[in-house]
Chimera marker file (.cmm) of the C-alpha trace (Angstrom):
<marker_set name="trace">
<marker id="1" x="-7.475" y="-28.939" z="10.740" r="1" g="1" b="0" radius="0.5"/>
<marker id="2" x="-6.492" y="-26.924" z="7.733" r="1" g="1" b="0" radius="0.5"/>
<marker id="3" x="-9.082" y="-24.193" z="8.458" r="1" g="1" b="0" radius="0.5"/>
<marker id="4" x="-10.692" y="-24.933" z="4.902" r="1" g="1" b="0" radius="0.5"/>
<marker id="5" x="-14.497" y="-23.670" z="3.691" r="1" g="1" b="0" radius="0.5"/>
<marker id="6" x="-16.851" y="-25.841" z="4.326" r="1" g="1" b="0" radius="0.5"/>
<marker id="7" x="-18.429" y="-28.125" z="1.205" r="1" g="1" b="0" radius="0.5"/>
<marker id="8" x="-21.297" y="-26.322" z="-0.036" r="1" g="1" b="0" radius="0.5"/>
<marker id="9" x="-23.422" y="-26.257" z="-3.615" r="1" g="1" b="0" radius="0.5"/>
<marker id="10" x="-23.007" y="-22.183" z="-3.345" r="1" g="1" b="0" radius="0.5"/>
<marker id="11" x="-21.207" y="-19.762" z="-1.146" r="1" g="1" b="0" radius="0.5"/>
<marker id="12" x="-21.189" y="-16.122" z="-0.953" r="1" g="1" b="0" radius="0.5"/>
<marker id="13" x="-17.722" y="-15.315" z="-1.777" r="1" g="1" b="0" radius="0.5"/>
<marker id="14" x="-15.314" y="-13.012" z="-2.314" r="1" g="1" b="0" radius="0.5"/>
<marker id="15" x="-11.600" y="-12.632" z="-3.265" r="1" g="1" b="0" radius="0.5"/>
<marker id="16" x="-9.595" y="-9.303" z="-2.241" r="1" g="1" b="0" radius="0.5"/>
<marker id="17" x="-6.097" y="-9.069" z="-3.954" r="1" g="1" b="0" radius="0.5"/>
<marker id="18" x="-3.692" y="-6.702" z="-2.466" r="1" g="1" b="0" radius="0.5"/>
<marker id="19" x="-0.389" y="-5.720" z="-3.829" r="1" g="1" b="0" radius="0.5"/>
<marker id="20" x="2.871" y="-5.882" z="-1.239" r="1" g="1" b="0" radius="0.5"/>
<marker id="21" x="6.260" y="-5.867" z="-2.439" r="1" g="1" b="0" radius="0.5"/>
<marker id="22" x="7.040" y="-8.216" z="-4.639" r="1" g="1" b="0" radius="0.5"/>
<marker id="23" x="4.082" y="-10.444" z="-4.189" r="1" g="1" b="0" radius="0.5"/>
<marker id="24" x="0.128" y="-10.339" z="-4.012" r="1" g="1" b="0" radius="0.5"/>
<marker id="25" x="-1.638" y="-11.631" z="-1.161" r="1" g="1" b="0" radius="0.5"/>
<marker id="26" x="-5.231" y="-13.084" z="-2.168" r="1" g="1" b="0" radius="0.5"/>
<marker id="27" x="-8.132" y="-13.413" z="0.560" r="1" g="1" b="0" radius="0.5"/>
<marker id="28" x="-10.661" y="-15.420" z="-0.357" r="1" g="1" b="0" radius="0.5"/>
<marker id="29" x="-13.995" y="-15.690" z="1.433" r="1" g="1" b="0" radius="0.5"/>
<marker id="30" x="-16.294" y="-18.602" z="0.935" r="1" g="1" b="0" radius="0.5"/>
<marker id="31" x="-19.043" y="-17.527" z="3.265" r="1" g="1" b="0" radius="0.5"/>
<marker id="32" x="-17.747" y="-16.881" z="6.296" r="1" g="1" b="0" radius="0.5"/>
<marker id="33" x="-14.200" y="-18.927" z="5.881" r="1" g="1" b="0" radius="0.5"/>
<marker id="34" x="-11.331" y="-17.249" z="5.048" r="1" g="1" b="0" radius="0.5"/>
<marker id="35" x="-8.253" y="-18.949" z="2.625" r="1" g="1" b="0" radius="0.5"/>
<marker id="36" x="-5.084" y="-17.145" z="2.217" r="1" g="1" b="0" radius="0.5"/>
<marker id="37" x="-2.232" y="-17.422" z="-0.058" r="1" g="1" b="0" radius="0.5"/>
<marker id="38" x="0.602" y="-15.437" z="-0.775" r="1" g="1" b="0" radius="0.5"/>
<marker id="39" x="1.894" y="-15.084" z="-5.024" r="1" g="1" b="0" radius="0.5"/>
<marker id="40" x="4.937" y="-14.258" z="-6.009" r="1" g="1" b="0" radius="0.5"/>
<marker id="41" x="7.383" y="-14.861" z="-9.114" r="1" g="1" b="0" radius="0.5"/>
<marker id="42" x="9.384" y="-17.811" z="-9.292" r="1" g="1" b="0" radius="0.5"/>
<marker id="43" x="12.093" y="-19.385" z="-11.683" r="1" g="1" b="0" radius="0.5"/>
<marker id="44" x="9.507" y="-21.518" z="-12.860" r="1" g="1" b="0" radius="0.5"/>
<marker id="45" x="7.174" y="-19.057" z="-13.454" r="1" g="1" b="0" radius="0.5"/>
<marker id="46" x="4.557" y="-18.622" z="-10.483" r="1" g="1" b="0" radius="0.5"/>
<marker id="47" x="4.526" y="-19.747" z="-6.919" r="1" g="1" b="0" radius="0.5"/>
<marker id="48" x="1.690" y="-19.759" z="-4.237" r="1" g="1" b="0" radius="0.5"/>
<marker id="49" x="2.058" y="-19.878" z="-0.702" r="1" g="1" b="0" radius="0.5"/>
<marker id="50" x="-0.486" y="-21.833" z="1.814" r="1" g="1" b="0" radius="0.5"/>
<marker id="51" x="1.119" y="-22.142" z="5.179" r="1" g="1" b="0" radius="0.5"/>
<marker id="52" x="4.107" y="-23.777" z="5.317" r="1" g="1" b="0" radius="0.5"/>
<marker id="53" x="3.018" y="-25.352" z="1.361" r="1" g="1" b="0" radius="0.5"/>
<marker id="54" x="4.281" y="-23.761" z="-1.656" r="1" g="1" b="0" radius="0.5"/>
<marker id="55" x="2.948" y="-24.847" z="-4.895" r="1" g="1" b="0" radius="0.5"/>
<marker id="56" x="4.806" y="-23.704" z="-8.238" r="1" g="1" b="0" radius="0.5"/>
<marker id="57" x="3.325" y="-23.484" z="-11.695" r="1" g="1" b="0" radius="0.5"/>
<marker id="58" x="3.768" y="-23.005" z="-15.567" r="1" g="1" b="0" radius="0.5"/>
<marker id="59" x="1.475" y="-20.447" z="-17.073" r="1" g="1" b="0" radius="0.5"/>
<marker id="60" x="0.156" y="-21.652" z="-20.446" r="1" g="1" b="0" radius="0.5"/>
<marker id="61" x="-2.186" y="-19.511" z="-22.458" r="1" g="1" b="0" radius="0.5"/>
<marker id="62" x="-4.457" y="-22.211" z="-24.864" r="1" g="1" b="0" radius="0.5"/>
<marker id="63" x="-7.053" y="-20.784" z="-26.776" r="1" g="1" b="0" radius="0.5"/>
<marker id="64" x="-7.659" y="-17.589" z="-24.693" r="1" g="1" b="0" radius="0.5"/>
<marker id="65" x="-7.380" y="-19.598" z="-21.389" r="1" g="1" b="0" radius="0.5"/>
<marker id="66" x="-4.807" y="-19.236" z="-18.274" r="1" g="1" b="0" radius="0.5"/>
<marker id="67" x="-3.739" y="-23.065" z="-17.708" r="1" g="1" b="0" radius="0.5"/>
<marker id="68" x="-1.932" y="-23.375" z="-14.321" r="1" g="1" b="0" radius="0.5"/>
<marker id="69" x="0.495" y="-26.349" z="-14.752" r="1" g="1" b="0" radius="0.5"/>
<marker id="70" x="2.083" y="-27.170" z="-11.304" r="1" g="1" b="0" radius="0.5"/>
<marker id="71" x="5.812" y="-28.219" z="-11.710" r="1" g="1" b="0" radius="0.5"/>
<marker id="72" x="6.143" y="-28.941" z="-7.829" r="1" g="1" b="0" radius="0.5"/>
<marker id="73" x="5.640" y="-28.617" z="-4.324" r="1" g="1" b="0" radius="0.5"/>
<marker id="74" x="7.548" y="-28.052" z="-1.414" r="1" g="1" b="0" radius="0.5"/>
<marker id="75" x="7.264" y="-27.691" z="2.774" r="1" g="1" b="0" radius="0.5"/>
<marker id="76" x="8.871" y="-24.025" z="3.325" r="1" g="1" b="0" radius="0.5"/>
<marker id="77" x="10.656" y="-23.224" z="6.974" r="1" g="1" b="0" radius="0.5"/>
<marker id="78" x="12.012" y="-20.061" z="6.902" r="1" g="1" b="0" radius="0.5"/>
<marker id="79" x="14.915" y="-19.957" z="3.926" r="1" g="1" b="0" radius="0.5"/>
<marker id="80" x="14.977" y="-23.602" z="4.075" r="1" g="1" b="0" radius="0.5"/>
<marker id="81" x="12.926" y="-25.597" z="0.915" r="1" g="1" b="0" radius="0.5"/>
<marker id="82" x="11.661" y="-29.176" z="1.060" r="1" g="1" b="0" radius="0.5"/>
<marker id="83" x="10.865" y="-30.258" z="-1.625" r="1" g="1" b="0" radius="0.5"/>
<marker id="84" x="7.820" y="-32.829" z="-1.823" r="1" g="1" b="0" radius="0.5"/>
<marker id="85" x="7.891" y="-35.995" z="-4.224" r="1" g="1" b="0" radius="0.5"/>
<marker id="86" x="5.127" y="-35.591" z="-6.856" r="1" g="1" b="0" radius="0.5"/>
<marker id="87" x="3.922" y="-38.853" z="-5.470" r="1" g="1" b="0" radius="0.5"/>
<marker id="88" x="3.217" y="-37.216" z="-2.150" r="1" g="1" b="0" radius="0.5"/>
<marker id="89" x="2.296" y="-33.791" z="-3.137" r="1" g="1" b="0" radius="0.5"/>
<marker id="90" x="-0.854" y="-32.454" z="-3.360" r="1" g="1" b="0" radius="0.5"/>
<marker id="91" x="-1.560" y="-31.536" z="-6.697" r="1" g="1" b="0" radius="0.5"/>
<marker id="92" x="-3.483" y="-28.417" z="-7.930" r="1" g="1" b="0" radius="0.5"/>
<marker id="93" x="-5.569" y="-27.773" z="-10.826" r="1" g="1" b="0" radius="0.5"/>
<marker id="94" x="-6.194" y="-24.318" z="-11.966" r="1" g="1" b="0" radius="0.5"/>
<marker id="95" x="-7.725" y="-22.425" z="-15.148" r="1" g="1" b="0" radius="0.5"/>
<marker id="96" x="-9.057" y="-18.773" z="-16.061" r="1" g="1" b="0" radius="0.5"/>
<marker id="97" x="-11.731" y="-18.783" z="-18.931" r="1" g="1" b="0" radius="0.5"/>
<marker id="98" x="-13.024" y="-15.503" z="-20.266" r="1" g="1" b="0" radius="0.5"/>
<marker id="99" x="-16.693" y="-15.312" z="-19.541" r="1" g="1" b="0" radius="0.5"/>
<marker id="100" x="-17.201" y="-11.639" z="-20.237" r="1" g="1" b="0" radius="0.5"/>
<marker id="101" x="-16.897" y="-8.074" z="-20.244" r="1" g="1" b="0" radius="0.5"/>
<marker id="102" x="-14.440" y="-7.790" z="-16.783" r="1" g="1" b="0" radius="0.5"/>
<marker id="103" x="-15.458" y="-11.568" z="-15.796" r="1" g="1" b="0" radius="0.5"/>
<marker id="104" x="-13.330" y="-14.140" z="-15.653" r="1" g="1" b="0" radius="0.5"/>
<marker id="105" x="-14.714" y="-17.885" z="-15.236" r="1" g="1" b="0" radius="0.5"/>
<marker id="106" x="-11.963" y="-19.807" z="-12.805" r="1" g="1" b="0" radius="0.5"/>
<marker id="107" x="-11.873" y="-23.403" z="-11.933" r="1" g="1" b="0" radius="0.5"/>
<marker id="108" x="-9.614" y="-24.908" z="-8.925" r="1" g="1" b="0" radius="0.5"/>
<marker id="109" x="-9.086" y="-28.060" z="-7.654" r="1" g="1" b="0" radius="0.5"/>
<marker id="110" x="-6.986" y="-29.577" z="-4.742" r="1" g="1" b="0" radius="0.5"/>
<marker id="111" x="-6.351" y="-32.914" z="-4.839" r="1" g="1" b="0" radius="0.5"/>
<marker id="112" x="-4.484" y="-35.365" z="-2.247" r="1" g="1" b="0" radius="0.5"/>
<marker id="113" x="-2.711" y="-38.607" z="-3.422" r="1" g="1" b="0" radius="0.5"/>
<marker id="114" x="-4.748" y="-41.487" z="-2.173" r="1" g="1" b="0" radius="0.5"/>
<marker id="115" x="-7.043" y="-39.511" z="-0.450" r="1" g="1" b="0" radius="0.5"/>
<marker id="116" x="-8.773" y="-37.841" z="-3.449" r="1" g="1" b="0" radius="0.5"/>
<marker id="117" x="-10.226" y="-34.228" z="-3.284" r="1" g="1" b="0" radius="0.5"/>
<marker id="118" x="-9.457" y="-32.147" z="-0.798" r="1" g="1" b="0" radius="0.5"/>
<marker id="119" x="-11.042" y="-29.022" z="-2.043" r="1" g="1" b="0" radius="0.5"/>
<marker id="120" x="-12.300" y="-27.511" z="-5.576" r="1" g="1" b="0" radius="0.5"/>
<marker id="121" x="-14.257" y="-24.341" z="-6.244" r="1" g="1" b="0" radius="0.5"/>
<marker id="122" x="-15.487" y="-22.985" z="-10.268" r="1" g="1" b="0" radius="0.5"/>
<marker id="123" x="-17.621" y="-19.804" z="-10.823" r="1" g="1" b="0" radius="0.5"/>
<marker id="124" x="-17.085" y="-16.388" z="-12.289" r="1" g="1" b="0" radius="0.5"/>
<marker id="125" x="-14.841" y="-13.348" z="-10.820" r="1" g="1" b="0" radius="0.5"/>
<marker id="126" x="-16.244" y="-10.062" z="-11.189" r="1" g="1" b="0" radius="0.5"/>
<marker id="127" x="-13.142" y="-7.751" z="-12.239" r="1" g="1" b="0" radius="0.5"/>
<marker id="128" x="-13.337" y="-4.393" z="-9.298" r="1" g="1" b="0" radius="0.5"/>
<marker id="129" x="-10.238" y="-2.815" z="-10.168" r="1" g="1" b="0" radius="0.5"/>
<marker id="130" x="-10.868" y="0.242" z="-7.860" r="1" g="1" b="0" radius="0.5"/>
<marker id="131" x="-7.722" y="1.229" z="-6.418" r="1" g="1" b="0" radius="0.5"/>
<marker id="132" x="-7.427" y="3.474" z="-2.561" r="1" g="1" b="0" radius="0.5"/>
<link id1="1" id2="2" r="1" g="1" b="0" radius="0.2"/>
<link id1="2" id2="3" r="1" g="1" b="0" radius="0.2"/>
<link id1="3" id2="4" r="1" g="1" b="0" radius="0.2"/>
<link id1="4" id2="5" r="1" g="1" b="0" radius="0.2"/>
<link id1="5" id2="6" r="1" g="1" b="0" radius="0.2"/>
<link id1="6" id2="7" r="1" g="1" b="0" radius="0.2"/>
<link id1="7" id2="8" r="1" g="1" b="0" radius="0.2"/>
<link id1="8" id2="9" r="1" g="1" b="0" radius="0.2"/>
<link id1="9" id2="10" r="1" g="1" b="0" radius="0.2"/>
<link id1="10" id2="11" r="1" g="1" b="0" radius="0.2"/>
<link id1="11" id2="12" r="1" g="1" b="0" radius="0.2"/>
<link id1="12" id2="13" r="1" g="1" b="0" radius="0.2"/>
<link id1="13" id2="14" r="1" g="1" b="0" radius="0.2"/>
<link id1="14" id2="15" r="1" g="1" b="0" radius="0.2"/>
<link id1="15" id2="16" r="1" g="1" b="0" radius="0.2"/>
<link id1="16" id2="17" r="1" g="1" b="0" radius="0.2"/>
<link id1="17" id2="18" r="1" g="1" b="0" radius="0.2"/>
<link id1="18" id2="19" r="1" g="1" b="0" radius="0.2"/>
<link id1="19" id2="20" r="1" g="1" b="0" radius="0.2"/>
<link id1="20" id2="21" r="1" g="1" b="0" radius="0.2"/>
<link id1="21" id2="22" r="1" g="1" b="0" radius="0.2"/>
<link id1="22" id2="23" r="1" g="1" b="0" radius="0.2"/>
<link id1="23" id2="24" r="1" g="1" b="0" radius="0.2"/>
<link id1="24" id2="25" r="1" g="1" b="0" radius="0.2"/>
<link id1="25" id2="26" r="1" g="1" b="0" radius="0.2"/>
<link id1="26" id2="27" r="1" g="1" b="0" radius="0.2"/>
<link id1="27" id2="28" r="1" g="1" b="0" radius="0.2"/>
<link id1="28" id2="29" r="1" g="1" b="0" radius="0.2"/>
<link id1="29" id2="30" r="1" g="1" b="0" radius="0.2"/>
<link id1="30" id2="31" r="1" g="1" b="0" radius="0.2"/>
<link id1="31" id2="32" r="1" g="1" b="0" radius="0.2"/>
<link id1="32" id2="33" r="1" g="1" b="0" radius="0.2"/>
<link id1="33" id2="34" r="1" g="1" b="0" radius="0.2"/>
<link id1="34" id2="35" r="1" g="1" b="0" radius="0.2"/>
<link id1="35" id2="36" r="1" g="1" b="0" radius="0.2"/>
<link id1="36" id2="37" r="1" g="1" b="0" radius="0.2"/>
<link id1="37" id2="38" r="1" g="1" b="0" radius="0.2"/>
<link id1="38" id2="39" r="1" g="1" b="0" radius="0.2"/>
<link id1="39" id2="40" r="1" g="1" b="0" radius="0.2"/>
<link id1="40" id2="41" r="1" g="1" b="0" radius="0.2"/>
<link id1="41" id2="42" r="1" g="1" b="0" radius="0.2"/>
<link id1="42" id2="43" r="1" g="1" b="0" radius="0.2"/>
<link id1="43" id2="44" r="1" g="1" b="0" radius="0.2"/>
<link id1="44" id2="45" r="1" g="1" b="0" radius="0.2"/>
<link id1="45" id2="46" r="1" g="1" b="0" radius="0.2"/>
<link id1="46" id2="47" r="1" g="1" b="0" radius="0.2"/>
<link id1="47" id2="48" r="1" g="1" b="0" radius="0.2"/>
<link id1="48" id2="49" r="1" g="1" b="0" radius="0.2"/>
<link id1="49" id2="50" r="1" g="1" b="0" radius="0.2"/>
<link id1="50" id2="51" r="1" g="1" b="0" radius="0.2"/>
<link id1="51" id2="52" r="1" g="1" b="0" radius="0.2"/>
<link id1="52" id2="53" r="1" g="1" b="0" radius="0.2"/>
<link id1="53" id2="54" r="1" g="1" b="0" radius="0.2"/>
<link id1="54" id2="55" r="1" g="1" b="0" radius="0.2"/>
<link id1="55" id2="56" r="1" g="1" b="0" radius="0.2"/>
<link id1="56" id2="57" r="1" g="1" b="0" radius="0.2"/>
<link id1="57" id2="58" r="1" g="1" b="0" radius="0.2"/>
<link id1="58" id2="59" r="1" g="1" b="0" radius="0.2"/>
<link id1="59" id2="60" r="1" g="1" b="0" radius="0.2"/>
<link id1="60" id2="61" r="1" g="1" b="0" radius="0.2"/>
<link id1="61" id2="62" r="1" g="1" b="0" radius="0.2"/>
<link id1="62" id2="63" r="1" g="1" b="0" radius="0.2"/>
<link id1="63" id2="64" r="1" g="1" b="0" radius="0.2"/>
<link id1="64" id2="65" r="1" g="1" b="0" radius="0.2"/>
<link id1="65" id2="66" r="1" g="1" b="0" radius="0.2"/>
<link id1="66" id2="67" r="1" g="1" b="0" radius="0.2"/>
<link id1="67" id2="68" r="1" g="1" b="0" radius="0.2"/>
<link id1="68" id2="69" r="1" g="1" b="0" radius="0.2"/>
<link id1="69" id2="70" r="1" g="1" b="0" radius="0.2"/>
<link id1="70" id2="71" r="1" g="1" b="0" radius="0.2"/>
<link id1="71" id2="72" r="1" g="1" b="0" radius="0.2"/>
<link id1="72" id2="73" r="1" g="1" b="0" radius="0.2"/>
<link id1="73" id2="74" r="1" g="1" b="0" radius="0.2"/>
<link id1="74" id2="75" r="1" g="1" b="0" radius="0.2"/>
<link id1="75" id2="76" r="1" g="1" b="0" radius="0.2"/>
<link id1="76" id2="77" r="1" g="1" b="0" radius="0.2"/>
<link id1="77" id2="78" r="1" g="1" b="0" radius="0.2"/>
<link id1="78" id2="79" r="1" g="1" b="0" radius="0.2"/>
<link id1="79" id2="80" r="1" g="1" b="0" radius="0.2"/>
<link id1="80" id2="81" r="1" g="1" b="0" radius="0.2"/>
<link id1="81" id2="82" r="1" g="1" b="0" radius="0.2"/>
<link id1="82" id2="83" r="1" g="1" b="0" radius="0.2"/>
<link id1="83" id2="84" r="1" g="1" b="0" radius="0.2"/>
<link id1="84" id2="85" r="1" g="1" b="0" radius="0.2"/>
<link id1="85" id2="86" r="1" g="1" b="0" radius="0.2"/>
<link id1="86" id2="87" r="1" g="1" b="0" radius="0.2"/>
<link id1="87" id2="88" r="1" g="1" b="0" radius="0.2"/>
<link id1="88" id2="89" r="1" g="1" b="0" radius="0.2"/>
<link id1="89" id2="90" r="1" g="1" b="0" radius="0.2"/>
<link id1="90" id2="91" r="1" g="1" b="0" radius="0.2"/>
<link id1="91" id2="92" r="1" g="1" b="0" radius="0.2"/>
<link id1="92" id2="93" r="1" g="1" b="0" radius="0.2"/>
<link id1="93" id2="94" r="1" g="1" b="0" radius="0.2"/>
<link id1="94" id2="95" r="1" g="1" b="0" radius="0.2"/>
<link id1="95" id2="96" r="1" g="1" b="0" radius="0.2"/>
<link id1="96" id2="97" r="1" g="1" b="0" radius="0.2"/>
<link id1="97" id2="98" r="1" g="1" b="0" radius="0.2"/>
<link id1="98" id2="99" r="1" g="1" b="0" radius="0.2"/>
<link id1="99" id2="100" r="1" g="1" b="0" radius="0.2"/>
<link id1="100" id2="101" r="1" g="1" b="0" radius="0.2"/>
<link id1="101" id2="102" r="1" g="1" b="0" radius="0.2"/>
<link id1="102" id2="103" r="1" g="1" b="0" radius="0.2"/>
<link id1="103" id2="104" r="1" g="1" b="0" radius="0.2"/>
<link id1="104" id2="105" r="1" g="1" b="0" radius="0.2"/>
<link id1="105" id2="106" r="1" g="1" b="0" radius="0.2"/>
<link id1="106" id2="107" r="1" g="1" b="0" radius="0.2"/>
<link id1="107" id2="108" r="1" g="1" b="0" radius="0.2"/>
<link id1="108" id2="109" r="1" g="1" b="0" radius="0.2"/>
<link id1="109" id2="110" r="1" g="1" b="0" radius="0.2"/>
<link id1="110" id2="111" r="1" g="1" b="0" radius="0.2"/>
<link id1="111" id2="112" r="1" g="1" b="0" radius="0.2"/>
<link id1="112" id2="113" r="1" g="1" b="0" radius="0.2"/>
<link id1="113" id2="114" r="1" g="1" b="0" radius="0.2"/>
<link id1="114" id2="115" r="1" g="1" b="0" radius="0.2"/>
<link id1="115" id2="116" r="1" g="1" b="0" radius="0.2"/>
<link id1="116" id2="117" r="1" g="1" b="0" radius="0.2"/>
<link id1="117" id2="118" r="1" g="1" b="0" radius="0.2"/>
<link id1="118" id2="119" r="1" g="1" b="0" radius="0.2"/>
<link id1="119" id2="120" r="1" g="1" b="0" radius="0.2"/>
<link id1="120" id2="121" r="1" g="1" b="0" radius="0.2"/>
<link id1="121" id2="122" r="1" g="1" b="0" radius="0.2"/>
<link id1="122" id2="123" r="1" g="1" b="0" radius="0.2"/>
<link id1="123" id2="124" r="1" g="1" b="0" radius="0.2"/>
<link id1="124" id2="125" r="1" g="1" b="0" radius="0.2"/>
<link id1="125" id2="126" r="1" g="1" b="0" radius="0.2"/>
<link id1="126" id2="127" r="1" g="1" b="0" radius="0.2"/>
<link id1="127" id2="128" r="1" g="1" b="0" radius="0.2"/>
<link id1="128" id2="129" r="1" g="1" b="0" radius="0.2"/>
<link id1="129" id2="130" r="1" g="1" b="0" radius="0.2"/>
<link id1="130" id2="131" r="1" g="1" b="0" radius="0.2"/>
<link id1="131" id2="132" r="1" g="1" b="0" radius="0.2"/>
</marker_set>
């Protein structure tokens, strides 16, 4: 239903960032499943954009890593914002590790109240900074 990769030990994957406006739009591949999300700065400091879901986080740097610290969530319908009750909201947990010369090590995880895990994914980004 939400178009998400399917489990899997390893996947070929891939993430594209691409720059528009004020915001980045990331396309991630995990074999041959695509999940989108739109970035963009917020008052609280980041926001990311699934669908109708936006998630909002606090950047921390600890020790040389990226901690993503969600402050909320929220259904989004055009310029109207619905906020969800922590209690009900799907909570993210995200981190970038150094791991290299242009690598980065990143570990996410989605995770539904009650339910438990929806989706998590950990390995290392290769940095391609080519530009057109």
């Amino acid at each position: 239903m939400l178009r998400l990769p399917q489990p899997s030990a390893a996947a070929d994957t891939r993430l594209v960032i691409t720059t528009r406006d004020e915001s980045e739009h990331w396309a991630r591949t995990f074999s041959a499943r695509r999940l989108d999300t739109v970035q963009y700065a917020c008052q609280d400091g980041l926001a990311e954009r699934f669908g109708m879901l936006e998630f909002r986080f606090r950047l921390h740097v600890s020790d040389r890593s990226l901690l993503y610290v969600q402050s909320n969530a929220a259904f989004l319908f055009r310029s109207v914002r619905l906020p969800i009750p922590a209690s009900w909201a799907p909570r993210v947990e995200a981190r970038e590790d150094p791991a290299g010369i242009r690598q980065l090590r990143v570990d996410v995880r989605v995770v539904l109240p009650i339910a438990g895990p929806l989706i998590s994914y950990a390995g290392i980004v290769e940095l391609d900074e080519t530009r057109p």
